[in-house]
C-alpha positions in Angstrom: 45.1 -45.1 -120.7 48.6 -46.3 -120.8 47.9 -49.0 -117.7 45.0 -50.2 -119.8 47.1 -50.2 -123.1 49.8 -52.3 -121.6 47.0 -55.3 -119.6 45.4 -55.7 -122.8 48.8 -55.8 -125.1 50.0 -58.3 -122.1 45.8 -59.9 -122.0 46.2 -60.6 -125.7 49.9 -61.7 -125.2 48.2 -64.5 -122.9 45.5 -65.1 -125.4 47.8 -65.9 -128.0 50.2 -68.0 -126.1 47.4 -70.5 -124.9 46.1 -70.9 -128.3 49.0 -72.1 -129.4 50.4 -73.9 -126.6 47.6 -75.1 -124.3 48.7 -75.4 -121.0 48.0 -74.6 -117.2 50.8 -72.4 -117.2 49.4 -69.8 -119.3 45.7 -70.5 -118.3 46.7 -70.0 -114.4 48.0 -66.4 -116.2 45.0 -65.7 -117.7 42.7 -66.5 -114.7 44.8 -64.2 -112.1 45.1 -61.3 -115.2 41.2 -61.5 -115.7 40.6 -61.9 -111.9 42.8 -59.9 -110.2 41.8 -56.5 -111.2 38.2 -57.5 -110.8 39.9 -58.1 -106.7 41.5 -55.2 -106.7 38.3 -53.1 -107.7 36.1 -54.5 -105.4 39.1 -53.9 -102.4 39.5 -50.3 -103.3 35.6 -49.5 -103.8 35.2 -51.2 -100.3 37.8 -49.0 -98.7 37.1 -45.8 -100.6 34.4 -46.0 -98.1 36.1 -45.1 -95.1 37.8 -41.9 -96.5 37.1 -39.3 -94.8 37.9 -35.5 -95.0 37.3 -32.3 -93.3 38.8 -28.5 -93.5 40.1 -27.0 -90.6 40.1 -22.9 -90.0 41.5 -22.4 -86.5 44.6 -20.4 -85.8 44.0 -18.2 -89.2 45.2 -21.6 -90.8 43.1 -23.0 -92.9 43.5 -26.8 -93.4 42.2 -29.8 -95.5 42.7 -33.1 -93.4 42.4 -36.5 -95.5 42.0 -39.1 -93.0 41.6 -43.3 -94.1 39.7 -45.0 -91.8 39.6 -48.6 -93.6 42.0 -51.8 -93.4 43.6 -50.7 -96.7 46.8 -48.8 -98.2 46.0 -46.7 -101.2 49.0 -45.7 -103.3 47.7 -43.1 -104.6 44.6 -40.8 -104.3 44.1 -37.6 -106.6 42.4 -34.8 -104.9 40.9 -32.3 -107.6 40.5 -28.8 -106.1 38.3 -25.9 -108.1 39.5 -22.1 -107.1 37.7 -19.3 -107.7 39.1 -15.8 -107.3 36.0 -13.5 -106.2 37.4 -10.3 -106.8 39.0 -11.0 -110.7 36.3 -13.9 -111.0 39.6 -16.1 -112.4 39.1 -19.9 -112.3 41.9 -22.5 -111.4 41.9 -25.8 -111.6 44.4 -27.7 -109.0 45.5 -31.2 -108.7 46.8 -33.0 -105.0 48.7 -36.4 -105.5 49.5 -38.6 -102.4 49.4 -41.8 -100.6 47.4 -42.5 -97.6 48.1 -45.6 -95.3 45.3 -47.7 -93.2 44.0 -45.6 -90.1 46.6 -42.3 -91.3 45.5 -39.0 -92.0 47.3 -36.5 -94.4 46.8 -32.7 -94.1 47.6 -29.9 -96.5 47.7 -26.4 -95.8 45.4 -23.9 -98.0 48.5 -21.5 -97.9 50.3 -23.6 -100.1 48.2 -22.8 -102.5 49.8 -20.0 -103.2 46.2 -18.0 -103.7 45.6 -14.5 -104.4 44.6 -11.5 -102.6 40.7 -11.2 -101.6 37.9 -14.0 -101.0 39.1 -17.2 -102.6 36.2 -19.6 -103.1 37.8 -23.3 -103.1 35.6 -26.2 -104.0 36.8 -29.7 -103.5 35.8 -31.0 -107.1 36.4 -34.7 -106.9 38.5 -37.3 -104.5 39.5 -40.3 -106.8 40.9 -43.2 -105.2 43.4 -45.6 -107.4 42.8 -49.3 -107.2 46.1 -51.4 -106.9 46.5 -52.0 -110.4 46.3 -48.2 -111.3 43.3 -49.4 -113.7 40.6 -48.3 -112.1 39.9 -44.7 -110.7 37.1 -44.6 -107.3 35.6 -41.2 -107.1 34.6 -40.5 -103.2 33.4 -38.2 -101.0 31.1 -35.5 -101.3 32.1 -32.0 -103.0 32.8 -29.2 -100.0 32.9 -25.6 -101.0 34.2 -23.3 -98.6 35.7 -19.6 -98.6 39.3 -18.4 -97.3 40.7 -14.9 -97.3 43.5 -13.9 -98.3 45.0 -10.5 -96.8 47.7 -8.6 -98.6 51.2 -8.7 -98.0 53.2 -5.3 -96.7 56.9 -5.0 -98.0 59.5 -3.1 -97.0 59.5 0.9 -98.8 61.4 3.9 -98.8 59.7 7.6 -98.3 60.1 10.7 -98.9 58.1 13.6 -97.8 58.3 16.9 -99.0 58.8 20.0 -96.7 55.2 21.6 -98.4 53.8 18.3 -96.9 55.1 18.8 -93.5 54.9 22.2 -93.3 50.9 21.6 -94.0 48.8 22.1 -91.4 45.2 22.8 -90.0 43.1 22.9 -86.8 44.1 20.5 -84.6 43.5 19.6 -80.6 46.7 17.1 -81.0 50.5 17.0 -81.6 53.2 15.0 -82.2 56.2 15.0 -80.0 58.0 16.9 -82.7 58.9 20.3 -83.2 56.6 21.8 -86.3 55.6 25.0 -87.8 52.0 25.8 -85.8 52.8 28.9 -84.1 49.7 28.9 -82.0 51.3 26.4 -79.8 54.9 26.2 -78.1 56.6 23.0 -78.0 59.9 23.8 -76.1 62.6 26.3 -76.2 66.1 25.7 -77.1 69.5 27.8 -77.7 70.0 29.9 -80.5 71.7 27.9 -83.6 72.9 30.3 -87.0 69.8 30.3 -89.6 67.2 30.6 -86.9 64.7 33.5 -87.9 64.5 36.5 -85.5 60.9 36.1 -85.2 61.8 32.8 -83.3 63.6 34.4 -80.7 62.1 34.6 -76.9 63.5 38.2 -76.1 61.8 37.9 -72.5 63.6 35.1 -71.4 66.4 35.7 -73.6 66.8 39.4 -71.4 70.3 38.5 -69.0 71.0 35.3 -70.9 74.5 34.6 -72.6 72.7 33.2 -74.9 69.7 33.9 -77.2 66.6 31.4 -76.2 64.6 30.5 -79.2 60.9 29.3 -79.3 60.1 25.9 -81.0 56.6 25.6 -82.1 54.6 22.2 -82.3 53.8 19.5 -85.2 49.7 19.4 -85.1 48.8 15.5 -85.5 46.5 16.0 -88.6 46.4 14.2 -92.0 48.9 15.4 -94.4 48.3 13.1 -97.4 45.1 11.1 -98.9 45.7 8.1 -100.5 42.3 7.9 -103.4 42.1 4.3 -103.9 41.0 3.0 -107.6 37.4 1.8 -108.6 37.8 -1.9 -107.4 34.7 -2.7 -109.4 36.4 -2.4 -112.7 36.1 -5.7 -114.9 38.6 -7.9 -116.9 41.1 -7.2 -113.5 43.8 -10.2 -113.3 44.5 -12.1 -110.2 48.0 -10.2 -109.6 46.9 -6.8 -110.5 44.9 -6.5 -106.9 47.7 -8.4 -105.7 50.4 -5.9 -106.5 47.7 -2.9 -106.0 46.7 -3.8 -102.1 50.4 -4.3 -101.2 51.3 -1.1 -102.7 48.8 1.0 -100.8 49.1 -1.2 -97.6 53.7 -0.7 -98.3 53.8 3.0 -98.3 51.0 3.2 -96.0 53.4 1.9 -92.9 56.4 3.1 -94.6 54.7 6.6 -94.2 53.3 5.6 -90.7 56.9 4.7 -89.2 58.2 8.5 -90.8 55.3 10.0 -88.5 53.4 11.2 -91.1 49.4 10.5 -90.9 47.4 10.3 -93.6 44.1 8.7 -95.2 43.1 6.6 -97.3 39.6 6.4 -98.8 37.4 4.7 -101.6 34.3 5.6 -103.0 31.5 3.4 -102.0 29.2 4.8 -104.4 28.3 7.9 -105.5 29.1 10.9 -103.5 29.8 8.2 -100.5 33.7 8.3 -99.8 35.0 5.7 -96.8 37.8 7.6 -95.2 40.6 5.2 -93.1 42.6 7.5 -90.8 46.0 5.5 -90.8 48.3 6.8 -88.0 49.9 4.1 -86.6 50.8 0.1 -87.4 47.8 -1.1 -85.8 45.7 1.3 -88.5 47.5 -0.1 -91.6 46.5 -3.7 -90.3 43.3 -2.6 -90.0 43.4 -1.5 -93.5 44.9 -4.6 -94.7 41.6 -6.8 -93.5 39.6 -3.8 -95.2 41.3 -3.8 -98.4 40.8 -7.7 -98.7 37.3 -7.6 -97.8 36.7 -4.8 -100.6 37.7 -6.3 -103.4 35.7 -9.3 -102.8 32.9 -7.5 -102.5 33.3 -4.3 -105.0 30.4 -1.9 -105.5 29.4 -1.4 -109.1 31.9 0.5 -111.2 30.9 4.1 -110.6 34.1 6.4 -109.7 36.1 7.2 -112.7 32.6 7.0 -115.7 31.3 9.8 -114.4 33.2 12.5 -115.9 36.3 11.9 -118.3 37.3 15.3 -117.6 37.9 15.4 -114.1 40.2 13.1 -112.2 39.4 11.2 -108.7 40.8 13.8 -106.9 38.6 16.7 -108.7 35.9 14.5 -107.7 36.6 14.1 -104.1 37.1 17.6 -103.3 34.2 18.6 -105.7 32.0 16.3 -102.7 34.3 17.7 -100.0 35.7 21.0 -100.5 35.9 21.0 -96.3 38.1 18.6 -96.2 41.7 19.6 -96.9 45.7 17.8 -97.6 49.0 19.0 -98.4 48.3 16.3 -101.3 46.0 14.5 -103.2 47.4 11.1 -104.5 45.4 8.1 -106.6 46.5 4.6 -106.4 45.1 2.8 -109.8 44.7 -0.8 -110.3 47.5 -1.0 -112.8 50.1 -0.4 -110.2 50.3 4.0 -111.3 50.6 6.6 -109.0 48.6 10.4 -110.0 48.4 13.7 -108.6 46.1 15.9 -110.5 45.0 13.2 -112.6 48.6 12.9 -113.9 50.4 10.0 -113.2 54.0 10.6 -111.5 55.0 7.2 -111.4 54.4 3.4 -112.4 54.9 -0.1 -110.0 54.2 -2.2 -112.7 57.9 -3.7 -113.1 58.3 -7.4 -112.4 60.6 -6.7 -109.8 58.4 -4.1 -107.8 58.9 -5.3 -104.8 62.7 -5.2 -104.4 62.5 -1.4 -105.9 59.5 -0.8 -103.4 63.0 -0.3 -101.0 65.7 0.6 -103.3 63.6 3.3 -105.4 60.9 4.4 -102.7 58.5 7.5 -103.6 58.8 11.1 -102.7 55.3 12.2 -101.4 
């Protein structure tokens, strides 16, 4: 509006001057001001024509190439971009400025967009070309739509595990390369050191020793915690919320993997239907991470925490698997809290999470 504004103030400027003094001067003026745009519109509609653009998802890059094809500059084209978040259903409009050159391309990377956690949905709205005068706007192109996930981000954390946790255990065919507390199997025999219990001791081999021999059991490989994961079907979620809840669970998840400690982590798919991860190592909690993005984009009706107010998601779980048994219980809810036996222990709903995700930790 203000490019208009000014060639009509300077169009009535000309007007006025060749009324009251007629001369070729001012009516060579008036031609090239009335002609000239009129050019420069046909030009740019001409070479809007041989715009081309295409997206790129190779490499686990996605990318939007804007290539001109024509005999023309343009100095400046307006991409309009349309983002939907799946998972929170949020809408964003986005705007891409540039100028393109005759027979150059541009590209723009669909990372810079700085999207959120899940299925983004990213429609390219409009492509409006500007004509040299900046009057006239070309729209061009076709709309695309096309889909890119986003996968979560794992930060740094601090653990701590409690001695109930690790001195859990059940029935297990497998063990760590750790001493533990399963007396069933013997993991390797060492000197005796003061605080050792007498039970410990090996008096057969110990018999003619100088010293006393003690018996070390093993560490069973079996899951000591289960990580309950919130209904992702709940509505009116923001954008940041799954965000900040994905890297959480996906954080402690490798800060417990890289302590040794295995654990789950499971979600209700619907009623009496629990999905159980076994996480155990880093290639697990990558897994998880492509797992975690692809469920909120695609969350089950809201069915976990309406069915009882009374009971929590861990009364639930064991109430549909009483079999199936942890040191601990824990709940990871949307708003960033942290609950054992439905009571919450702890909140990551500070602005600066992530740099306490390190400094603070959790004690599991």
């Amino acid at each position: 509006m203000k490019r208009w504004f000014i060639w009509i103030l300077w169009f009535c400027c000309l007007l006025f001057c060749c009324i009251l003094y007629p001369c070729p001067s001012f009516a060579l003026l008036m031609n090239v001001t009335l002609i000239f745009p009129v050019l420069s519109y046909v030009f740019t509609l001409l070479g809007s024509r041989f715009l081309t653009w295409q997206i790129v998802d190779e490499d686990e890059k996605a990318r939007f190439i804007l290539t001109n094809k024509g005999p023309f500059h343009f100095a400046k084209i307006r991409i309009v971009l349309r983002i939907r978040h799946i998972p929170s259903g949020g809408l964003e409009i986005r705007h891409w400025d540039c100028s393109l050159g005759a027979g150059k391309s541009r590209q723009y990377l669909v990372e810079d967009l700085d999207l959120h956690v899940g299925e983004n949905q990213i429609e390219i709205k409009k492509l409006s070309v500007s004509d040299m005068t900046g009057l006239f706007f070309i729209h061009s192109g076709k709309k695309i739509v096309f889909s890119h996930m986003i996968l979560p981000e794992i930060y740094p954390a601090s653990v701590q595990i409690r001695n109930e946790v690790w001195s859990f255990w059940t029935d297990s065919s497998s063990y760590l390369d750790q001493a533990g507390n399963d007396n069933t199997e013997l993991f390797d025999l060492r000197d005796y050191r003061p605080g050792d219990r007498i039970q410990q001791i090996h008096w057969k081999i110990s018999t003619g020793k100088r010293n006393l021999i003690v018996k070390e059991w093993s560490q069973p490989d079996v899951s000591r915690i289960l990580f309950l994961v919130d209904d992702m079907g709940k509505p009116g979620i923001r954008q940041n919320d799954y965000d900040r809840f994905c890297s959480l669970i996906l954080s402690f998840s490798m800060a417990l993997v890289q302590e040794k400690c295995r654990h789950d982590v499971g979600w209700m798919e619907s009623i009496g239907d629990y999905r159980i991860i076994a996480v155990d190592s880093e290639e697990a909690v990558y897994h998880l991470q492509i797992l975690l993005a692809e469920k909120i984009s695609s969350p089950s009706e809201s069915v976990i925490y309406d069915l009882d107010g009374d009971y929590s998601p861990e009364d639930h779980f064991q109430a549909y698997f009483p079999h199936r048994q942890y040191a601990a219980i824990y709940g990871w809810h949307l708003d960033g809290s942290l609950s054992l036996h439905g009571e919450t222990i702890n909140k990551w709903n500070q602005s600066d999470w992530h740099r306490l995700l390190s400094e603070k930790g959790q004690v599991f």
